[in-house]
C-alpha positions as CSV (number, residue, x, y, z in Angstrom):
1,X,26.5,5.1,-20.1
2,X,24.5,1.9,-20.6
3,X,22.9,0.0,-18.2
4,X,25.5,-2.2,-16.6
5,X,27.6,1.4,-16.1
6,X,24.4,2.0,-14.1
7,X,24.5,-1.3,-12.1
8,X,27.9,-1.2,-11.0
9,X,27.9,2.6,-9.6
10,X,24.9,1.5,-7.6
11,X,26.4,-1.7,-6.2
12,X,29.4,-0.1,-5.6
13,X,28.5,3.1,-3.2
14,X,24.4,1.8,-2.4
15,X,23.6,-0.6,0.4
16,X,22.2,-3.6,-0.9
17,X,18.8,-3.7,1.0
18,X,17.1,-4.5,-2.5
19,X,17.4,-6.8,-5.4
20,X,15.8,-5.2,-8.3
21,X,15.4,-6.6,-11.9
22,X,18.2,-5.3,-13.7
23,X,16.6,-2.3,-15.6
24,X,17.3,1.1,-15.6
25,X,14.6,2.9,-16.0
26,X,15.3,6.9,-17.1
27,X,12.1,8.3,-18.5
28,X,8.2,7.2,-17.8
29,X,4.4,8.2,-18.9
30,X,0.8,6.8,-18.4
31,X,1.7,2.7,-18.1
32,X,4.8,2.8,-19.7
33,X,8.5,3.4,-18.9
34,X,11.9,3.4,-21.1
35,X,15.1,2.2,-19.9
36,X,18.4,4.3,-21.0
37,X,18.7,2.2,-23.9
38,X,15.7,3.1,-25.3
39,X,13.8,-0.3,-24.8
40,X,10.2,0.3,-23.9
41,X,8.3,-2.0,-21.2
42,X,4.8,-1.7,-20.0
43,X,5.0,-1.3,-16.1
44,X,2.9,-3.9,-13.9
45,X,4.0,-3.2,-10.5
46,X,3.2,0.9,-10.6
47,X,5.9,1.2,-8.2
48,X,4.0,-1.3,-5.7
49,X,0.7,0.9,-6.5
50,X,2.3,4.5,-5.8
51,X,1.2,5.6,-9.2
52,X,-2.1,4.6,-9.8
53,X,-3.3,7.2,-11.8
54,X,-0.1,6.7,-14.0
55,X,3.8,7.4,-14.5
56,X,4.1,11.7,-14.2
57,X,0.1,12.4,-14.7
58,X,0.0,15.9,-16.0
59,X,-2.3,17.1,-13.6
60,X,-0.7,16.1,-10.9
61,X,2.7,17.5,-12.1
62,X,1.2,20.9,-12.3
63,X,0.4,20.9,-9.7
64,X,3.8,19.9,-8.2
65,X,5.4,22.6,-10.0
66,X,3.1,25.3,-9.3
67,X,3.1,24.8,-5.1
68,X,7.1,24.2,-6.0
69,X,7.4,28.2,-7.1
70,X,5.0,29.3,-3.8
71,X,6.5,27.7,-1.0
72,X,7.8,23.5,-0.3
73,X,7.8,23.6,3.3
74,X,7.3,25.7,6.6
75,X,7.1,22.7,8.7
76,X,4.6,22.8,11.7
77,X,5.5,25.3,13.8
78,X,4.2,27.5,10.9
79,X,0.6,27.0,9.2
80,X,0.0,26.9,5.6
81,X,-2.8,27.6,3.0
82,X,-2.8,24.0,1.4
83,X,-3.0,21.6,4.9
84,X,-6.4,22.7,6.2
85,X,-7.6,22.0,2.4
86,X,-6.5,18.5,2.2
87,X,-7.4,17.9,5.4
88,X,-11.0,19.2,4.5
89,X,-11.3,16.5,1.3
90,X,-9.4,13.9,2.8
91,X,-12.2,13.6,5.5
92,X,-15.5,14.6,3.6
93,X,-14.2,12.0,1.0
94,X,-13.8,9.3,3.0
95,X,-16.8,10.5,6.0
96,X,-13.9,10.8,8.9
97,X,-14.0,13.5,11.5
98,X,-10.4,13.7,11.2
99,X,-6.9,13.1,9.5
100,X,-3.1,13.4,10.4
101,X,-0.8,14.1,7.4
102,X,2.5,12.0,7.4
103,X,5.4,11.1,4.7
104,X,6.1,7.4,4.3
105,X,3.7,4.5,5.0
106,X,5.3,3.1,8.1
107,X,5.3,5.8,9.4
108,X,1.4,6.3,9.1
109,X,1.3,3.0,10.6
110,X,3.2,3.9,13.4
111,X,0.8,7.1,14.1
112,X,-1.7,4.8,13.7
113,X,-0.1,2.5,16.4
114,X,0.4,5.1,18.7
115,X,-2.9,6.6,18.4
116,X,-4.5,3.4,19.6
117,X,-2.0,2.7,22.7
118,X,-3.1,6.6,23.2
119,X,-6.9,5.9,23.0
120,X,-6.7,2.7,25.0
121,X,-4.8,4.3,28.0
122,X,-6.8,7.4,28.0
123,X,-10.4,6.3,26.5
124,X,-10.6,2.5,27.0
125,X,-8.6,2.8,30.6
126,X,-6.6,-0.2,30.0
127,X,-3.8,-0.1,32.6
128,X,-0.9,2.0,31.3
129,X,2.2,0.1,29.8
130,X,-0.5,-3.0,29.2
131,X,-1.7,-2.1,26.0
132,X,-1.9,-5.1,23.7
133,X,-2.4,-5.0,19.5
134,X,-3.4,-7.6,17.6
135,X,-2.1,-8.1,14.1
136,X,-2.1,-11.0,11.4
137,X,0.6,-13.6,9.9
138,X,2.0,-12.9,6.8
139,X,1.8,-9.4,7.5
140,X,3.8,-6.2,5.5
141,X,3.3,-2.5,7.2
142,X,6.8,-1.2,6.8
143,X,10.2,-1.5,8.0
144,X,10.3,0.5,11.0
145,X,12.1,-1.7,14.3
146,X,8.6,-1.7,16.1
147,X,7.0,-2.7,12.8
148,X,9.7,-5.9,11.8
149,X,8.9,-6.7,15.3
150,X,5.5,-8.2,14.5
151,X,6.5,-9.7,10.8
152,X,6.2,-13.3,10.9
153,X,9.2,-13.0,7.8
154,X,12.4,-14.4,9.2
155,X,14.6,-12.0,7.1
156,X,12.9,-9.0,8.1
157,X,13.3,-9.2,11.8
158,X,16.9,-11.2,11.7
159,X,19.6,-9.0,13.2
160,X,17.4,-6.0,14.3
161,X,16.3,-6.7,18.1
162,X,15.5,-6.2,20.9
163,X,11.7,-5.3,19.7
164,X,8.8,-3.7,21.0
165,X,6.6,-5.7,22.8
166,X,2.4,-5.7,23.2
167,X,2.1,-7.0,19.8
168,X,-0.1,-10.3,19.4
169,X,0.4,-12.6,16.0
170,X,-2.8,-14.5,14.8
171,X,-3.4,-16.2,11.4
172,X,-5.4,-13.9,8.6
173,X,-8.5,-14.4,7.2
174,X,-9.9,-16.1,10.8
175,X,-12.2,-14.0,12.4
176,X,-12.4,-16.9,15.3
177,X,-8.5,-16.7,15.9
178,X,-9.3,-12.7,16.2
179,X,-11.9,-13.1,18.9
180,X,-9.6,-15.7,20.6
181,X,-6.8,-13.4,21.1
182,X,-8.8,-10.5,23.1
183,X,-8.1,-9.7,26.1
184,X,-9.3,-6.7,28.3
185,X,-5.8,-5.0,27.3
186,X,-6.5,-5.4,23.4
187,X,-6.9,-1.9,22.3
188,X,-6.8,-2.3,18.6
189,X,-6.8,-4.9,15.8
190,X,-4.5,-4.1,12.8
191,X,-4.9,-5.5,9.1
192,X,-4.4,-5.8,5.4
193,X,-8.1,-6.3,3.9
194,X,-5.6,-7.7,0.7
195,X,-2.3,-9.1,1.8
196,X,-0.5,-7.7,-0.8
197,X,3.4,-7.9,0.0
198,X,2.4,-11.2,1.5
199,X,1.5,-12.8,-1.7
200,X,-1.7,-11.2,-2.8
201,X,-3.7,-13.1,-0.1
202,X,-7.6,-12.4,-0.3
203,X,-8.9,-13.3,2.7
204,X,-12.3,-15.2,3.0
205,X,-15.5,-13.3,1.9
206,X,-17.2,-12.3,4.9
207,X,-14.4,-11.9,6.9
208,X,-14.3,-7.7,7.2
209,X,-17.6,-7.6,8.1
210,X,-16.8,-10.1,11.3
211,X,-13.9,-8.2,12.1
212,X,-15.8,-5.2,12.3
213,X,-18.7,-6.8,14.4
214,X,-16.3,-8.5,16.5
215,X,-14.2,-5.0,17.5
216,X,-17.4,-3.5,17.8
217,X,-18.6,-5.9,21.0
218,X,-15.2,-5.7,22.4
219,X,-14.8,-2.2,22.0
220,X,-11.0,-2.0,20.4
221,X,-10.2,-0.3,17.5
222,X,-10.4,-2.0,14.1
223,X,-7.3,-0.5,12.1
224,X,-6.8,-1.2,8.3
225,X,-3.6,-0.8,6.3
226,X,-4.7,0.4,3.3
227,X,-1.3,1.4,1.8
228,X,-1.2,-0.2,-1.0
229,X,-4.9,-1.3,-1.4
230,X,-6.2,2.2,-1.0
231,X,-7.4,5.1,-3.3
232,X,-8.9,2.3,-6.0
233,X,-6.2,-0.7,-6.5
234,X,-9.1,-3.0,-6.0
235,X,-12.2,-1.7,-8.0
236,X,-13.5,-0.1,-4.9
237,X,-12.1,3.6,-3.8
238,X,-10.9,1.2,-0.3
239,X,-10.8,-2.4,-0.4
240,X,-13.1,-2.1,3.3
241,X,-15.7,-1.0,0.5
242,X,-16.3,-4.2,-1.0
243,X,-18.4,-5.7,2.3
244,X,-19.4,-2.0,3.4
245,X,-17.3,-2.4,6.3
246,X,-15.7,1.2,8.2
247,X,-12.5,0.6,10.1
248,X,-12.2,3.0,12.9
249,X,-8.7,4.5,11.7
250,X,-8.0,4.2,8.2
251,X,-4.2,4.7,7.0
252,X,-3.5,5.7,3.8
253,X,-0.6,7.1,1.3
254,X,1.1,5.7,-2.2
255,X,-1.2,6.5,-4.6
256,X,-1.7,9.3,-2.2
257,X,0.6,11.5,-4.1
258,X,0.4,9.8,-7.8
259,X,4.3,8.9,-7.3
260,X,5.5,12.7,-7.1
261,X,5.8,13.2,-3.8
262,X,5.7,10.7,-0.4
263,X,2.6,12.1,1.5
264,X,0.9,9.6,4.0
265,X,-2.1,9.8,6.1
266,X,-4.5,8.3,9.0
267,X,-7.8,8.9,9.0
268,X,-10.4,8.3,11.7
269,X,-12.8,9.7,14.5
270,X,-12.2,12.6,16.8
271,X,-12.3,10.6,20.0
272,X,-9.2,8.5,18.5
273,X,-7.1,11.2,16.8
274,X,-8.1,14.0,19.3
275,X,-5.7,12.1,22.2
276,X,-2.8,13.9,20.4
277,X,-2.1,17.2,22.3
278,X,0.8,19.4,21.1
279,X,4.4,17.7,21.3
280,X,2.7,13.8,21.3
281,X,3.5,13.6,17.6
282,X,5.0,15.1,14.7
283,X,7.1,15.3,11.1
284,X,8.8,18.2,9.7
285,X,7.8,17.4,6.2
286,X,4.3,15.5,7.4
287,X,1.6,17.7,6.0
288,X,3.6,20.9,3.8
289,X,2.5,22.4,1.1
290,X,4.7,21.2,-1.6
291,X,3.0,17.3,-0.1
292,X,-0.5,18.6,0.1
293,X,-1.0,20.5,-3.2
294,X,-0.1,17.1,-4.9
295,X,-2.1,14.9,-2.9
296,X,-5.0,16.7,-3.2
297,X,-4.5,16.7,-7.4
298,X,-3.8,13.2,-7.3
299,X,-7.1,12.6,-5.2
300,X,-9.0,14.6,-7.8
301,X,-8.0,12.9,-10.9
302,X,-9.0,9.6,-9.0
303,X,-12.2,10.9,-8.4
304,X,-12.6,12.4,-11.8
305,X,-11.2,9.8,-14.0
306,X,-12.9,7.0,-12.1
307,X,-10.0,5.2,-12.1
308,X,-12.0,2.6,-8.7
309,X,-14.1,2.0,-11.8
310,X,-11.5,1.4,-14.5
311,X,-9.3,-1.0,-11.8
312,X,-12.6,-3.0,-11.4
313,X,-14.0,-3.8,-14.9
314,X,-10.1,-3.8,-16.0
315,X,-9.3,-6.0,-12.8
316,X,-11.9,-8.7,-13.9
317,X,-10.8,-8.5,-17.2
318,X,-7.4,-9.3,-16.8
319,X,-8.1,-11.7,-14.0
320,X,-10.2,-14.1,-16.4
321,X,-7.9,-13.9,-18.7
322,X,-5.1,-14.8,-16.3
323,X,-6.9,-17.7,-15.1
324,X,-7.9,-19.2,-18.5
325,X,-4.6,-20.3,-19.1
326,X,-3.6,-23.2,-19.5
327,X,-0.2,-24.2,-17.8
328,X,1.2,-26.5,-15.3
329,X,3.6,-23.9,-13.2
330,X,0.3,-22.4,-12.5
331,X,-1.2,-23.0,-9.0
332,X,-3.7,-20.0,-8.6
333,X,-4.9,-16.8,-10.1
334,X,-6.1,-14.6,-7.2
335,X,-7.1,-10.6,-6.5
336,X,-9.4,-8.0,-6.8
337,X,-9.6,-4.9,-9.0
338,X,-5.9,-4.8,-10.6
339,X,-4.1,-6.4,-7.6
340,X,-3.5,-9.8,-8.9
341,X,-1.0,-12.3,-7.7
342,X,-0.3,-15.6,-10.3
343,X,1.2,-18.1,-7.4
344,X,3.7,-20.8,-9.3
345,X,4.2,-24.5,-8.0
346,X,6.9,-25.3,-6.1
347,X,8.3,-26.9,-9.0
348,X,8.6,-23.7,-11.3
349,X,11.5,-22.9,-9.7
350,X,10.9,-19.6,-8.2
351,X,8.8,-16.7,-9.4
352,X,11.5,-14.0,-10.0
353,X,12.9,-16.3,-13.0
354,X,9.3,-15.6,-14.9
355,X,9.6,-11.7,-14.1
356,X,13.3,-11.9,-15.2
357,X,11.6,-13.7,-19.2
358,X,9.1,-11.3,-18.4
359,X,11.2,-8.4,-18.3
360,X,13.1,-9.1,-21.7
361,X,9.9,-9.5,-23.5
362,X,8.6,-6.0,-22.2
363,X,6.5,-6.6,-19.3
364,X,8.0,-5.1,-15.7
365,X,6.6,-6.8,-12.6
366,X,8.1,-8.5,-9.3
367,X,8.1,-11.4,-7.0
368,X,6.9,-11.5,-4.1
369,X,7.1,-14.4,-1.1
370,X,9.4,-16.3,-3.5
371,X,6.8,-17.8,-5.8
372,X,3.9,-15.2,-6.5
373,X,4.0,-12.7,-9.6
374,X,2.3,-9.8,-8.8
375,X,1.0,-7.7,-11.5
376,X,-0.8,-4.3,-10.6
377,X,-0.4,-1.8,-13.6
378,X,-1.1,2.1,-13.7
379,X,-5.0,2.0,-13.5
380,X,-4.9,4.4,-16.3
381,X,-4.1,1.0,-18.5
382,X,-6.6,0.3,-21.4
383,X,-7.9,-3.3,-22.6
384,X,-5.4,-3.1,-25.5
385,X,-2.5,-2.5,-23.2
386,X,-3.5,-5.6,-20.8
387,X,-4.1,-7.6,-23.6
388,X,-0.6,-7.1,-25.2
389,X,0.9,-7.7,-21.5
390,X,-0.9,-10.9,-21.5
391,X,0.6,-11.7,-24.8
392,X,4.1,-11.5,-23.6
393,X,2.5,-13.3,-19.7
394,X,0.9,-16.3,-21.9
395,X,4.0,-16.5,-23.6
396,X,6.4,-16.8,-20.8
397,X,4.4,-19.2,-18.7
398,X,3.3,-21.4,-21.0
């Protein structure tokens, strides 16, 4: 079969909730992936930072297939000997008292949602039924109904109401509009430190640090969404790190599992994760073995192979080389670490076009809010690799 065989079985029995470049990708390794034709392309997106220590790390697949010849799943009316582990390095990694193990991202971010409403009724004593959480414009933490309720992105919300209320919208990157907001009934503030579905959107230096001080004297919860920003994307292990800020409840996953597997988790203090009592929450697959044995591989090799390292002196690397050049559908170069975003003008004509040329001449990425490329490869990449990717990027925007 070649790849429009592929194509038309997929449009013909898939829904089509996506719109992906038109490449059928059969086999991958390290940064690089090959299409059932044989063509070779150097993968920029890293499945939106799922695999940042690389396409099917060896480690990480042994470990995948050893726990797969033990025992996948008991679910959690049974213990098992790899939970309490992960648990253990998840928390002494990261300094928190305590972690709950999930699947997907959104649904992290709805534990995380819950935990808060939780903690605000039964810590906080905000009336029940009035608890209120503040989140920013522009936002992306899944696809879940109470989650598209408080997108400001027309297309994510059309056709899927009623939604759940207590949500408050603010503009990111303005610690003012944050402190505005608050009301006795806020119980939590929820965020992106990078914006990264939303455009690659850095907000203001400065601006973590007054979120955290500002949740501090008001006593609700600072949340961040570190999804996709997590585990070393941006040169740092969290993106938090880079102005020494500590939310109170963390929420991780992606790169959680190195791509094998989806594992998920939230992360904070006993007082906020100990309002669950049995029955308040749960996930049959959240937290088995099979999940655990390969997050805590893939947490090991980023450790080990200092990939928060690599992302940062690769991430400024590619970053300066991004914004030296010279061409006039260029309106900004922004990021950190290797999360970078290249915004077109208006007048490009759209970003997915340049991903499309990009594509043909090897180089996988995608377009996001209609006219950002964002590139985020493997962080296993190598100078050589981002310079030849910038090859092909110079060539196509210029």
């Amino acid at each position: 079969m070649r790849t429009q065989d592929y194509i038309r079985l997929e449009e013909t029995y898939g829904a089509h909730n996506y719109k992906p470049l038109d490449v059928v990708i059969t086999r991958a390794e390290g940064v690089w992936v090959w299409d059932v034709e044989g063509n070779r392309y150097l993968d920029c997106l890293s499945a939106y930072s799922a695999v940042n220590q690389g396409h099917c790390h060896p480690r990480i697949r042994q470990a995948l297939v050893e726990q797969a010849g033990r025992v996948t799943l008991t679910s959690r009316a049974f213990r098992n000997d790899q939970l309490p582990f992960l648990e253990k390095e998840l928390c002494e990694l990261t300094g928190y008292e305590m972690t709950l193990l999930m699947n997907s991202g959104a649904e992290s971010v709805e534990t995380a949602l819950k935990a808060a409403r939780k903690w605000g009724y039964t810590v906080k004593g905000v009336p029940d039924g009035m608890a209120e959480i503040i989140v920013c414009a522009g936002n992306f933490h899944g696809r879940t109904i109470t989650i598209v309720g408080f997108s400001t992105e027309p297309q994510y919300r059309e056709g899927f109401g009623p939604f759940t209320p207590g949500f408050v919208i603010i503009p990111y990157g303005d610690a003012r509009a944050l402190e505005a907001a608050i009301t006795p009934n806020t119980v939590a503030f929820l965020v992106e430190p990078i914006q990264g579905e939303g455009g690659v959107i850095v907000p203001p230096e400065g601006y973590l640090r007054a979120v955290r001080d500002i949740c501090t004297r008001h006593h609700i919860l600072f949340i961040a969404d570190e999804i996709q920003t997590g585990l070393g994307r941006t040169g740092r292990l969290f993106a938090c790190d880079w102005e020494s800020v500590r939310p109170d409840v963390l929420v991780i996953g992606k790169a959680l599992s190195g791509g094998f597997y989806p594992v998920s988790a939230v992360l904070a203090s006993r007082e906020v994760l100990g309002v669950f009592r049995p029955g308040d929450h749960g996930s049959t697959f959240g937290g088995n073995p099979l999940a655990c044995a390969v997050a805590r591989e893939a947490l090991r090799v980023v450790v080990e192979e200092r990939l928060p390292e690599r992302a940062d002196e690769l991430g400024r690397y590619f970053l300066g080389r991004l914004r030296r050049i010279e061409s006039s559908l260029i309106r900004e170069v922004r990021g950190k670490g290797l999360l970078i975003g290249v915004e077109l003008v208006p007048e490009a004509g759209g970003a997915r076009r340049y991903c499309e040329a990009l594509k043909e001449r090897g180089v996988l990425c995608k377009d996001t809010h209609e006219h950002t490329i964002r590139f985020a490869p493997p962080l296993v990449i190598t100078r050589e690799e981002i310079d030849w990717a910038l090859e092909r990027i110079e060539a196509v925007l210029t």
